[in-house]
N, C-alpha and C positions, 0 to 999 in steps of 0.2 A: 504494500500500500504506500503510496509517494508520496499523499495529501492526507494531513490532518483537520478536525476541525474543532476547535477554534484554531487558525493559525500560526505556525508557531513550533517551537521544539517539540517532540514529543512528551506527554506526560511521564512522568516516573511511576513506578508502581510501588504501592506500599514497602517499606522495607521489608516487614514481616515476610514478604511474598516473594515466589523464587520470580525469576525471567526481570526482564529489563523496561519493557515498556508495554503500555494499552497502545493498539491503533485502532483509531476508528475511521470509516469512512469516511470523505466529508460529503456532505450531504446537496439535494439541491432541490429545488422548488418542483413539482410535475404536477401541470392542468388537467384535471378530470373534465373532460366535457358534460354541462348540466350539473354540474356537483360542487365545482371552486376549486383550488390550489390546495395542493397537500407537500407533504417534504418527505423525501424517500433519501437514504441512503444506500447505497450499494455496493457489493464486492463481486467482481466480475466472474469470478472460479476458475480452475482450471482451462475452460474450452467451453466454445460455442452451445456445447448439448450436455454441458453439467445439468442435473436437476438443480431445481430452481427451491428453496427455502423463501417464505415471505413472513417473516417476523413480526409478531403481534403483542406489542406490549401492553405493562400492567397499569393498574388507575392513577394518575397522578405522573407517571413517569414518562418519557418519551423515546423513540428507536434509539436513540444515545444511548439514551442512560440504562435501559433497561438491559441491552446487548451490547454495553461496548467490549465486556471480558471476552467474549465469544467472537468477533466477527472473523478475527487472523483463522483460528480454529477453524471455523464453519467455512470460510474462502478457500481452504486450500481443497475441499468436494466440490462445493456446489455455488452454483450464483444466490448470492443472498441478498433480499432484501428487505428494508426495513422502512416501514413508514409510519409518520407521526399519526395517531389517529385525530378525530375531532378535536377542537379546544385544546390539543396538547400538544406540546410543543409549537413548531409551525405547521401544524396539520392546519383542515380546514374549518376555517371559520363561517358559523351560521347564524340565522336567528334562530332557527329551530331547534326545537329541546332534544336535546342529546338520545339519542339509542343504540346499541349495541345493534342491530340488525342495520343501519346504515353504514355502521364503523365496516362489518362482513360487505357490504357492496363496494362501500368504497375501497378496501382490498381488491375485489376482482376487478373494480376501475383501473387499479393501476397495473394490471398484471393487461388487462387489455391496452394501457394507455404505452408498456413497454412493450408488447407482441408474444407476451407470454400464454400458454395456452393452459397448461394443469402445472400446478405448483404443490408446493407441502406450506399447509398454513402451520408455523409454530407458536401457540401462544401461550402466554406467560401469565397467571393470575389473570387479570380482566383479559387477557388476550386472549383467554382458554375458549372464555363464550361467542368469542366473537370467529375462533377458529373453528369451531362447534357449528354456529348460525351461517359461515362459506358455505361447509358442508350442506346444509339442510336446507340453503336456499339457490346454491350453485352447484347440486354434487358432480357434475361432469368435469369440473374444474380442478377438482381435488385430486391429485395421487395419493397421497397418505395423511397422516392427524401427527404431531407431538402437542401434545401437551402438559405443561409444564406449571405444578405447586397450584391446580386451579380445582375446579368440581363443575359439576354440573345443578349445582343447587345454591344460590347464596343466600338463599331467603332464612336460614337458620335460626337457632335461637335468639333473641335478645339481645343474650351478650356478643355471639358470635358477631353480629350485623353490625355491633358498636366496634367490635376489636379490629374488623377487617380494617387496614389502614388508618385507621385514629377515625372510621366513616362517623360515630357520634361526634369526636371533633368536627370533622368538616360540618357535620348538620347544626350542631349549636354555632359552629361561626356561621355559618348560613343567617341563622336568626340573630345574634347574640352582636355579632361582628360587623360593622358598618365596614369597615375599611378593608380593603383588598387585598391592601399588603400585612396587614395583619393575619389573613388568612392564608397567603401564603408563606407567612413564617411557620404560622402551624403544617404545613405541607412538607415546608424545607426538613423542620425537624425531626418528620417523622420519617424520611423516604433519605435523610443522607445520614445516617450515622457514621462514627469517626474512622474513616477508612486509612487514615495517617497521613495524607498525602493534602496539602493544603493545595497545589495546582489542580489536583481530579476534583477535590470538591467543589473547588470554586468554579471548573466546567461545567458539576452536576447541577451546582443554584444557578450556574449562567443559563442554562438549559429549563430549569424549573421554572427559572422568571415569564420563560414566554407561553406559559400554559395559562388557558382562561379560566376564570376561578369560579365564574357562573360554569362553564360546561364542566371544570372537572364532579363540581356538585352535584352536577344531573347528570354524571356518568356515575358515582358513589348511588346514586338513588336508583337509576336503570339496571345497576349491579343485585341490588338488595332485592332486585325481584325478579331473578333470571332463574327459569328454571330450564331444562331441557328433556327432565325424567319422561316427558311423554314421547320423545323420539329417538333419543339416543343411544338405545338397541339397534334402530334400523340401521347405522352406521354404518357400512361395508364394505372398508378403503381401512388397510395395517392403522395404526392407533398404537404409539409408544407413551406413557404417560410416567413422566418424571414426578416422585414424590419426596418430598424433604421430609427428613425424619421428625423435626422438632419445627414444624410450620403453626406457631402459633394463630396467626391471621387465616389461613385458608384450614380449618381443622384437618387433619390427617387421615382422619373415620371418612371424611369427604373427598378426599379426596381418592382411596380406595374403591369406594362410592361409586365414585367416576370409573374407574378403571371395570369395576366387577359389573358393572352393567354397557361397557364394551366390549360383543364380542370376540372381537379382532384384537384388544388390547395385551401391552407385554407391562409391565410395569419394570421400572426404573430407581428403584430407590437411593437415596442418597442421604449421608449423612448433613443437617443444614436446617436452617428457619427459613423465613420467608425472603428474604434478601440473601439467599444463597449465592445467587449469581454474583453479586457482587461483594461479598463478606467471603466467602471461601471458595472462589472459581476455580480453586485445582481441585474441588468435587463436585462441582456444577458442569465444567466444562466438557471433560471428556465425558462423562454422562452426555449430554445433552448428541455431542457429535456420536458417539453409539447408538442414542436414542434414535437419532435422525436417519443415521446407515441405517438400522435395521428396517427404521418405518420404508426406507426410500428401496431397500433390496427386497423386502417381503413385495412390493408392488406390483414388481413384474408377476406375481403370479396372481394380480385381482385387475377386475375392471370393473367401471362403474356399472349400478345395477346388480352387480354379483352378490347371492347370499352369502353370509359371513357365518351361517349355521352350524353350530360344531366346534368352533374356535373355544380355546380353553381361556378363560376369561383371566384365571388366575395365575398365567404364568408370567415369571419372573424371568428379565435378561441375567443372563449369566447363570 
């Protein structure tokens, strides 16, 4: 990778951490016709006919920040890319109140706006349902599913629905909270904990600043009532689903959940909380790029429409 973004030296990486540097793509603006401007990053891969990964981040965070540990990894298989969804980052701006079934079109927007034909949706926490909802509303598009620390249910208990991401924070500053940047102090603090590196951080809040703080709001509220349970059997395209062993925010029961009610799925466990990817990427990462070989090599032997009947739900990679 030649260009970073912000530009500039590259990051350092944590001391604690082995290897030398993050690279991340740098990014750039792509028109969806009918839909408005989104911001895609991308890593070219190998060759012209690498599978294609389209990366789907989690609430509040953007294709940066959510995948920058991952992109070198994931480049050297596959064309990767990553777009900002709604309200966050420089994705697209609307008046319209936020949905997780738009954030999945505007995905196949861009796989159309690059000439991409069937891709692998990987999403991450909120990227899981939006990787979910590709499937269910484009499945010819899909060659296979990762997903990754997410579930198919967020409506949960009480407490679950306050812990997901500080969402009872964000909803009392909703109410409670006049000022904007007040609410996105509450954001910064809960989505960047002390990774040791004051240049990464300081890319991570440059990146947070430009999220909209009405839409992440009514992306936290669209989250809290996402269910899938009434289709997500019919699923019938490989499905690798990454689980973090100590995932406070996305309960762990759910996200099994998720797994035992895909046929096709392999489970992936790993040791980690919910900010795995970026707190401990030497277990997040080569997880994730095994996750993705398997979903991208099982493929050749499914095609869209195919029953997935018989598939042992509970089996484990490795």
């Amino acid at each position: 990778m030649s260009q970073l973004d912000p530009p500039g030296a590259p990051y350092p990486r944590d001391p604690g951490l082995t290897g030398a540097i993050w690279e991340v793509p740098a990014g750039r603006p792509l028109d969806l016709p009918g839909r408005g401007t989104t911001f895609v990053r991308e890593v070219p891969g190998p060759g012209p006919h690498a599978p294609v990964l389209m990366l789907l981040h989690g609430l509040a965070a953007t294709g940066g920040v959510n995948w920058y540990t991952a992109f070198e990894a994931l480049g050297r298989h596959y064309r990767v890319i990553a777009v900002d969804h709604r309200g966050h980052g420089r994705g697209i701006r609307s008046p319209a109140r936020f949905r997780l079934a738009d954030c999945a079109d505007d995905a196949v927007a861009v796989a159309d706006a690059l000439g991409i034909d069937r891709f692998v949706p990987v999403g991450y926490s909120m990227g899981g349902p939006i990787a979910q909802l590709i499937w269910h509303r484009h499945r010819r598009r899909v060659q296979a599913l990762v997903l990754c620390a997410t579930a198919r249910n967020f409506r949960g208990t009480v407490r679950e629905r306050v812990e997901f991401f500080g969402l009872g924070m964000l909803l009392v500053a909703k109410w409670r909270v006049p000022a904007a940047d007040q609410v996105r102090n509450i954001v910064e603090d809960l989505l960047t904990p002390d990774f040791g590196s004051p240049a990464l951080r300081q890319w991570i809040l440059d990146e947070l600043h430009r999220n909209d703080t009405r839409t992440v709001m009514e992306a936290a509220e669209a989250l809290g009532r996402y269910s899938s349970h009434q289709w997500i059997d019919q699923i019938d395209v490989p499905v690798s689903v990454v689980v973090p062993d100590h995932d406070g925010l996305v309960p762990v029961r759910r996200q099994l959940k998720l797994a035992r009610a895909l046929p096709t799925a392999v489970l992936f466990p790993i040791h980690g909380d919910h900010l795995v990817s970026a707190r401990d990427p030497e277990a997040f990462v080569p997880a994730l790029v095994d996750a993705c070989e398997l979903a991208v090599t099982r493929s050749s032997s499914f095609s869209p429409g195919r029953s997935a009947t018989g598939a042992d739900p509970d089996r484990r990679a490795g």
